[in-house]
C-alpha positions, 0 to 999 in steps of 0.5 A: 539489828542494833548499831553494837551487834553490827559492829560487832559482827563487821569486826569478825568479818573483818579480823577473818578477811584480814587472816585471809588476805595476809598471805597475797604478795608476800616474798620471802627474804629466800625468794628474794635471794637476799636478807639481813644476817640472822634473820629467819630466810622466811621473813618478808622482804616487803609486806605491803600492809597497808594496801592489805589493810585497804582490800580487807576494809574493801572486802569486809564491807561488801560481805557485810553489806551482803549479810546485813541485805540477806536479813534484812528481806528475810533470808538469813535469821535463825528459822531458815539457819536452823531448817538449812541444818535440819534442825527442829524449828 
């Protein structure tokens, strides 16, 4: 696997992570009892952005590292993915 290909499948790992663990934490502004006149009642009070940009960081690194392990010793390349779906090989 070259240094591109790498990157590249780390950025789609992280990007769904990232989709994954957006919603964790978030209060509305209606759960919260409050809010700013004219805002939509579902908008966040507070986010925590930051702390969910660290887990996805976190999170997409152990899959990866997991991904990359499983082809490096064999296991995950195209013949054992197209005999998994029962394609011809």
């Amino acid at each position: 696997m070259t240094i591109s290909s790498a990157l590249a499948i780390y950025f789609v790992v992280w990007w769904i992570v990232l989709f994954a663990v957006l919603p964790f934490g978030v209060r509305s502004q209606h759960e919260d009892g409050g809010g700013v006149q004219g805002t939509d009642p579902g908008a966040p009070v507070v986010h925590g952005m930051a702390r969910k940009l660290i887990w996805t960081t976190l999170v997409s690194a152990v899959l990866f590292g997991a991904g990359l392990a499983a082809h490096r010793i064999g296991l995950l390349n195209v013949e054992n993915l197209s005999r998994l779906m029962g394609l011809p090989h």
